[in-house]
C-alpha positions in Angstrom: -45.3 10.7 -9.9 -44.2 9.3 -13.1 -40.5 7.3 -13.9 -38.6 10.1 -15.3 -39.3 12.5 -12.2 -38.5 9.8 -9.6 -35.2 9.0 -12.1 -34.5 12.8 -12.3 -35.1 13.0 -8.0 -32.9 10.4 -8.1 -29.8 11.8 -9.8 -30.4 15.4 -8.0 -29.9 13.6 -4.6 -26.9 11.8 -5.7 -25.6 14.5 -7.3 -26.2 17.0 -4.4 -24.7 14.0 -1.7 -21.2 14.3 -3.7 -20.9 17.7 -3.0 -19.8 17.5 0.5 -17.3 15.0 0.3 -14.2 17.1 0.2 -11.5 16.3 3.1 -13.0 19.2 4.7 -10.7 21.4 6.9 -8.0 19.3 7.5 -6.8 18.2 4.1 -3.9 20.4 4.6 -2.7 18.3 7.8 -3.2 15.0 5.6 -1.1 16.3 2.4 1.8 17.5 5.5 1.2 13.9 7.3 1.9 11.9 3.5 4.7 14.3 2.6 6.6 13.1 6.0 5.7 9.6 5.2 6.8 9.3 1.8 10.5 11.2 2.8 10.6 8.9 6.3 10.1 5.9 3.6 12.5 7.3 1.1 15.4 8.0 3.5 14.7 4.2 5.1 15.1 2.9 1.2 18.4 4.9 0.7 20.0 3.4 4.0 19.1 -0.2 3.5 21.7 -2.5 1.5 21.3 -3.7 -1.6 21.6 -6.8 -3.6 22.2 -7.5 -7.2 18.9 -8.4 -8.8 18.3 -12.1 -9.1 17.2 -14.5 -12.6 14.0 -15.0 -11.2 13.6 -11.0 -10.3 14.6 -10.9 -14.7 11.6 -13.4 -15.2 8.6 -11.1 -14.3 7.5 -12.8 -11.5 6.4 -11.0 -8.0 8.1 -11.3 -4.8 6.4 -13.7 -2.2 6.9 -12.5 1.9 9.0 -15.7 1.6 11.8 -14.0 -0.8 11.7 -11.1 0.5 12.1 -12.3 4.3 14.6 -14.7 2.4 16.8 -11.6 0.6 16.5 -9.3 3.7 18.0 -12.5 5.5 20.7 -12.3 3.4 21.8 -9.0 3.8 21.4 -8.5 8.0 18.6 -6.7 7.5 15.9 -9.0 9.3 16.8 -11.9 11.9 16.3 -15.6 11.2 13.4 -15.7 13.4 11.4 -12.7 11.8 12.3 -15.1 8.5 10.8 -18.2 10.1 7.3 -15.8 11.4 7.1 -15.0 7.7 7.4 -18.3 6.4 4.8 -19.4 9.0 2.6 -16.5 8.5 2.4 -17.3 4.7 1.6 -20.8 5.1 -0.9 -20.0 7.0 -2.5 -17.5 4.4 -1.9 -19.9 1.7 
């Protein structure tokens, strides 16, 4: 058997493995299960507080765990001790 047949083999057997790699029966179940998530997420984002956005939030940086614990701190939503588990859980990673 030559290259080019063993190349050609090749690409038929990948070709025909991709065919069968749908979600299958219960994609419909999946697309229901995201659409709940993504409204359950929404409504939670509505109800929070907010704050007025910060200079560093204006300097294109990313928010660490740390300012976000820090800012969630700030407004209620999460106690000083989930703050401190952050804090500790970042150092940690870092």
């Amino acid at each position: 058997m030559s290259i080019w047949h063993i190349v050609m083999l090749s690409a038929g057997v990948v070709a025909a493995s991709t065919i069968g790699s749908q979600a299958g029966p219960c994609s419909a179940e999946i697309y229901s299960m995201e659409a709940r998530v993504d409204a359950t997420l929404k409504a939670k984002a509505a109800d929070d507080p907010t704050l007025q956005e910060s200079r560093e939030a204006l300097l294109h940086r990313q928010p660490t765990p740390g300012s976000i614990a820090a800012a969630e701190s700030r407004l209620g939503i999460a106690s000083p001790q989930r703050v401190d588990a952050i804090t500790k859980r970042t150092a940690r990673v870092i």
